[in-house]
C-alpha positions as CSV (number, residue, x, y, z in Angstrom):
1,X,156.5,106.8,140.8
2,X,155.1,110.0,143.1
3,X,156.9,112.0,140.2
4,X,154.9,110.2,137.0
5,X,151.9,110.7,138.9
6,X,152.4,114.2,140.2
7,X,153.3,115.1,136.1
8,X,150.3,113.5,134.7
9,X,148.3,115.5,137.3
10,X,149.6,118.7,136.3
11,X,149.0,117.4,132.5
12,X,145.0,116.9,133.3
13,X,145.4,120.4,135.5
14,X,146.4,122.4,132.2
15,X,144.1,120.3,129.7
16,X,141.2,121.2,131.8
17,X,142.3,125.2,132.2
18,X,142.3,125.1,128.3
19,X,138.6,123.6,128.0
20,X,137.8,125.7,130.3
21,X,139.0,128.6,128.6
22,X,137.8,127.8,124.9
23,X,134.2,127.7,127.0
24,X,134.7,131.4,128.2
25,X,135.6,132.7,124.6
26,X,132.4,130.6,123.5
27,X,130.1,132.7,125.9
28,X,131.4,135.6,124.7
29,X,128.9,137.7,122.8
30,X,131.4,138.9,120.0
31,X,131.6,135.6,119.0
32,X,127.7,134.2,119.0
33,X,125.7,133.8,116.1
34,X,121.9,133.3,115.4
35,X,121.2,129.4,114.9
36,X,119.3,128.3,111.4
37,X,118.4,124.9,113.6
38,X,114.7,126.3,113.8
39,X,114.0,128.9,111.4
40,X,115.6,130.9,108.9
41,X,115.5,134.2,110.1
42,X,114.5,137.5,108.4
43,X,115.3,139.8,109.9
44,X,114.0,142.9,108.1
45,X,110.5,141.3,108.6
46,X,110.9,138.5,111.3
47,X,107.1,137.1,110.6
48,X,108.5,136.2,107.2
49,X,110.5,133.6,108.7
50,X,110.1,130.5,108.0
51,X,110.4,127.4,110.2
52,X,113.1,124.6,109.3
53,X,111.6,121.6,107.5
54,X,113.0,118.4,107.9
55,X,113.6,116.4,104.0
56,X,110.7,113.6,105.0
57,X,108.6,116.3,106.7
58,X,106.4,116.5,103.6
59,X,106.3,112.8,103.1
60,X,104.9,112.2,106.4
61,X,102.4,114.8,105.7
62,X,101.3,113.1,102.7
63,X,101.2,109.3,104.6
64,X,99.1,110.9,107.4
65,X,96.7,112.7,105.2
66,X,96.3,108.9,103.4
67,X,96.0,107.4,106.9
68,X,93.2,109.6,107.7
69,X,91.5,109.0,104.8
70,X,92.1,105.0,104.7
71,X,90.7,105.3,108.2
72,X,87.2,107.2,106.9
73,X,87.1,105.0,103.9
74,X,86.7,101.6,106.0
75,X,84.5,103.2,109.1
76,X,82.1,104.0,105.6
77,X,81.8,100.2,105.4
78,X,80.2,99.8,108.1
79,X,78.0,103.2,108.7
80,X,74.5,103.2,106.9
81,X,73.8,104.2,103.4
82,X,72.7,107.2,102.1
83,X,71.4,108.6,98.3
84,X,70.6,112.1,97.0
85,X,67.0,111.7,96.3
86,X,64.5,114.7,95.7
87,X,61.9,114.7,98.6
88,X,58.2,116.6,97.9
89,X,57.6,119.6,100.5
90,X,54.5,119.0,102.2
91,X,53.2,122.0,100.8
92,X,52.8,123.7,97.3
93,X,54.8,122.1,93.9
94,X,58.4,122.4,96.0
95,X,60.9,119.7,96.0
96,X,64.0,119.1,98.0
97,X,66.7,117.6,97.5
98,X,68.3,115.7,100.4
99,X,70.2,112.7,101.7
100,X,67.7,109.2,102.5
101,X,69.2,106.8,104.4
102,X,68.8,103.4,103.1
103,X,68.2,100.1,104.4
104,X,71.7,98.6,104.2
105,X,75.3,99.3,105.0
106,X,77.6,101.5,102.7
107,X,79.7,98.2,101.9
108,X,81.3,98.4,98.7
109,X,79.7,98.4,95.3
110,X,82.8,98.7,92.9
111,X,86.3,99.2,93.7
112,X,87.3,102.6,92.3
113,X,87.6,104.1,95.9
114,X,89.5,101.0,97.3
115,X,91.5,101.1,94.0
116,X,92.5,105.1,94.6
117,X,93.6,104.8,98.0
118,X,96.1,102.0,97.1
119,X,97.8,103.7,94.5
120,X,98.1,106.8,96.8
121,X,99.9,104.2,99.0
122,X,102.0,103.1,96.2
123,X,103.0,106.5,94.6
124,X,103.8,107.1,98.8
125,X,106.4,104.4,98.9
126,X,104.5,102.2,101.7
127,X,105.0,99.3,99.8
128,X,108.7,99.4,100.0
129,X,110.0,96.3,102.2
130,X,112.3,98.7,104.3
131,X,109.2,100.7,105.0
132,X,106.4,98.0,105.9
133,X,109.6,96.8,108.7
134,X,110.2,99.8,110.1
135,X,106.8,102.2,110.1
136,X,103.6,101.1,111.7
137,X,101.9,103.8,108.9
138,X,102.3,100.7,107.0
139,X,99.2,99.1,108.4
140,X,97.9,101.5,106.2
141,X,99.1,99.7,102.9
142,X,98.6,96.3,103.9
143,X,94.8,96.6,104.9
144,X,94.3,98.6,101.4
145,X,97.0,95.8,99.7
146,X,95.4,92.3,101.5
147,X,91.3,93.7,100.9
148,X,92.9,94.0,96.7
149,X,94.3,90.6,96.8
150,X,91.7,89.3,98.1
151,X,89.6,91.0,95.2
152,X,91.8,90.5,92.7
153,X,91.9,86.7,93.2
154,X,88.7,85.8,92.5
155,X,89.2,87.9,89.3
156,X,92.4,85.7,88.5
157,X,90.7,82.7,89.4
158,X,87.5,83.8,86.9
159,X,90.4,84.6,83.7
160,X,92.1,80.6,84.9
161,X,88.4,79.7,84.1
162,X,87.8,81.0,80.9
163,X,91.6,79.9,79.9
164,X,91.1,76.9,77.8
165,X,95.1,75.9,77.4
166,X,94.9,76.3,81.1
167,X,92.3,74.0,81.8
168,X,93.8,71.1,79.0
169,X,97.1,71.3,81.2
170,X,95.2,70.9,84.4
171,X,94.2,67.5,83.4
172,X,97.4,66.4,82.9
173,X,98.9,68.2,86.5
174,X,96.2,66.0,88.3
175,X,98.2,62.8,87.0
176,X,101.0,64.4,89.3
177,X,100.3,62.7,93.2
178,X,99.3,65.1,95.7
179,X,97.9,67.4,93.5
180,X,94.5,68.6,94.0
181,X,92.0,66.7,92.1
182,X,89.1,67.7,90.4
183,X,87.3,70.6,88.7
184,X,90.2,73.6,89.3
185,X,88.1,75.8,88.6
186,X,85.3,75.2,90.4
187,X,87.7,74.6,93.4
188,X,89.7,77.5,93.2
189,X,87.1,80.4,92.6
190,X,84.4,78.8,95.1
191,X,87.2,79.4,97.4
192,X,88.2,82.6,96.5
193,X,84.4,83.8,96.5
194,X,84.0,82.4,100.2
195,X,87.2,84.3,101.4
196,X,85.8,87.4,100.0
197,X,82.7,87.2,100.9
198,X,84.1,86.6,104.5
199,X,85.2,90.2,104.7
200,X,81.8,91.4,104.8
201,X,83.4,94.5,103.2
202,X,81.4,94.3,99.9
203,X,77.4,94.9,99.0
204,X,75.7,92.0,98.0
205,X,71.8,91.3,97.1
206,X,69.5,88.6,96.7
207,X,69.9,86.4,93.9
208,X,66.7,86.9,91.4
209,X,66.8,83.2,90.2
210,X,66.7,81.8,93.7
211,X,63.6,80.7,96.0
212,X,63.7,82.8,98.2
213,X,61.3,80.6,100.8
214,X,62.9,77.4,100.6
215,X,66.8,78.6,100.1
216,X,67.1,81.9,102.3
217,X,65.9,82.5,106.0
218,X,64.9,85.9,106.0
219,X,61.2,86.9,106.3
220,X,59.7,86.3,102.9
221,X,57.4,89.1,103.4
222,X,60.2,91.8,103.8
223,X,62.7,90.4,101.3
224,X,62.1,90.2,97.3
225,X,64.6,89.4,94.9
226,X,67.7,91.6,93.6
227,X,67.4,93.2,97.0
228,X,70.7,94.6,98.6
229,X,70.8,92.8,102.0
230,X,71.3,94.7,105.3
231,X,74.1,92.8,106.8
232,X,73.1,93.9,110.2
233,X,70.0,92.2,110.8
234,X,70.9,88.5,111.5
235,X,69.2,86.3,109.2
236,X,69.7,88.6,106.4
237,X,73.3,88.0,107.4
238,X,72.8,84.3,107.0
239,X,71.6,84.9,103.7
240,X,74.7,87.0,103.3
241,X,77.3,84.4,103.1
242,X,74.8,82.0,101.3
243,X,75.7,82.3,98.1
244,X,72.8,79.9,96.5
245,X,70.6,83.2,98.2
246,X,72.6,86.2,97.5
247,X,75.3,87.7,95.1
248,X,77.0,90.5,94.8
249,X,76.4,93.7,93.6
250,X,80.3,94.8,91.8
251,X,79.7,94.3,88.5
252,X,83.1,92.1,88.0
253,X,82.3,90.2,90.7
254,X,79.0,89.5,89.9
255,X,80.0,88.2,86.7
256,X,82.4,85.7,88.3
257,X,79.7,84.4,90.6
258,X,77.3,83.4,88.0
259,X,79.5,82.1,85.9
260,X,80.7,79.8,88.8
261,X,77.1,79.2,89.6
262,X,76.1,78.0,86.1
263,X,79.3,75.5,85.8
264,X,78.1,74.3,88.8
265,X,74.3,73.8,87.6
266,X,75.7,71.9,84.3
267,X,77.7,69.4,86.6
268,X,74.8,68.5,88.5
269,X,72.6,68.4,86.1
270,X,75.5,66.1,84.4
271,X,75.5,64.0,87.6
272,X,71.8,63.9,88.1
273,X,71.9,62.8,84.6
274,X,74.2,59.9,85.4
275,X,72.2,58.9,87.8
276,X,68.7,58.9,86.4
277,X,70.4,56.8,83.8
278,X,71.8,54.1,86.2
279,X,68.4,53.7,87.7
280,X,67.2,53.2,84.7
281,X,70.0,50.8,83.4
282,X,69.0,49.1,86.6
283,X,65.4,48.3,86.4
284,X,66.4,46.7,82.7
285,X,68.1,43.8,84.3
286,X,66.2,40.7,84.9
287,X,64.1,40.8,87.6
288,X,63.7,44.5,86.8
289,X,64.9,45.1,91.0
290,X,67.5,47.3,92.5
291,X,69.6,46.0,95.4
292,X,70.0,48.9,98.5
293,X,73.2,49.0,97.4
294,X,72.7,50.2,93.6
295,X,70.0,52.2,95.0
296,X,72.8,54.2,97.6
297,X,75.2,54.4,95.0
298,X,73.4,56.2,92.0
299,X,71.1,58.2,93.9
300,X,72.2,61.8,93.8
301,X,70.4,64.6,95.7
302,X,71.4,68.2,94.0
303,X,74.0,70.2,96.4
304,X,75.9,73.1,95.3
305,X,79.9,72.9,96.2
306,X,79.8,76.0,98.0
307,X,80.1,75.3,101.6
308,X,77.7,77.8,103.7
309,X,80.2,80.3,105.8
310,X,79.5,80.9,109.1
311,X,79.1,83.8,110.9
């Protein structure tokens, strides 16, 4: 036993002299060399040499240049407006051209910016499901990617709209139980309008075919019609995310809006209809009298199906 033991000491004694030794001929200068790890040496001129670059060292170049940018673009939402407009010198014919700030936000007016920075994202690979896991970068895409979706739906609900086959197969879906009943597409872009307009990420304006003292709470005297609204004074706000008052100012979106607004108006105006004419089917019965009861169930009092957000 004291003999296997002594043996397997003198084993680890001679494996160690040899490490040992292989370290001594590694310090040796004959045998060092200059290390690429860092740079790539030239040595006729050694400015001229260049540092190492990793193979995703350009890529994360490019993802923070976007991030800075994605960054700008969004703190532009919320910072105040400003034009190039030419301003008269007080004296002689000079004029000056310089930068007016307005009396609004710079919220959004089309989407060509947002639209930009999410293909940069794209063409960057952030989308990749591998990437969104593993990078926080990625908040980068899915601010730019949920702000398009949430554009781009009330654009896909606007084409369901004007999609006749669609529409003809809705009616038959609703026979289906637990499925939604009702005008789809009435339902599905008045909600895709609210969500958007809950962002408060796009310009909106006041709506030139509304009252503007009886359906908006700003001060009448300050407000007129097709005016952008400055979402930082409070009841302009109000008026904001009331779309009978206000609108917005993309073009696309715009559209969508008051096509939603005018199937609205011809429903009422279908149910108004309905009901004038069972008040008046009424007072033909004998007795020419209308119980409570009739009275409660074909009166109708004009409401648009948008509910009012809240701030």
């Amino acid at each position: 036993m004291n003999r296997s033991v002594r043996e397997q000491n003198l084993a680890e004694e001679l494996a160690n002299r040899e490490e040992q030794q292989r370290a001594e001929e590694e310090l040796n200068a004959d045998n060092l060399e200059i290390s690429n790890e860092f740079f790539n040496f030239d040595f006729d001129n050694l400015q001229n040499s260049q540092m190492v670059q990793y193979e995703d060292e350009h890529l994360l170049l490019q993802w923070n240049a976007l991030k800075v940018d994605v960054d700008n673009f969004f703190r532009r939402i919320v910072t105040p407006a400003t034009i190039n407009a030419p301003v008269a010198v007080a004296r002689g014919n000079a004029v000056n051209v310089q930068n007016i700030q307005q009396g609004y936000l710079n919220q959004l007016d089309n989407d060509d910016e947002l639209l930009r920075l999410y293909q940069r994202s794209m063409q960057l690979g952030m989308d990749h499901t591998t990437v969104i896991l593993h990078y926080d970068e990625c908040g980068v895409f899915r601010r730019l990617h949920s702000l398009v979706q949430v554009r781009n739906q009330v654009l896909k609900d606007f084409a369901w709209c004007q999609s006749t086959l669609k529409k003809y197969l809705w009616k038959t879906v609703q026979m289906i139980p637990k499925v939604e009943k009702g005008d789809a597409c009435i339902n599905y872009l008045t909600r895709s309008i609210n969500k958007l307009i809950s962002t408060g990420c796009f310009l909106r304006k006041y709506r030139r075919d509304c009252d503007i003292e009886s359906e908006c709470r700003s001060d009448v005297e300050n407000v007129r019609p097709g005016m952008i609204i400055d979402f930082r004074d409070e009841t302009q706000r109000y008026d904001y995310l009331n779309i009978n008052c206000s609108e917005f100012v993309d073009p696309e979106l715009e559209l969508a809006e008051r096509y939603l607004q005018e199937k609205i108006r011809i429903k009422e105006d279908e149910l108004q209809r309905r009901a004038n004419q069972g008040l008046v089917n009424a007072r033909r019965q004998p007795g020419g009298r209308i119980s409570c009861r009739k009275v409660k169930r074909n009166a109708f009092k004009s409401k648009s199906n948008f509910t009012r957000l809240k701030i």
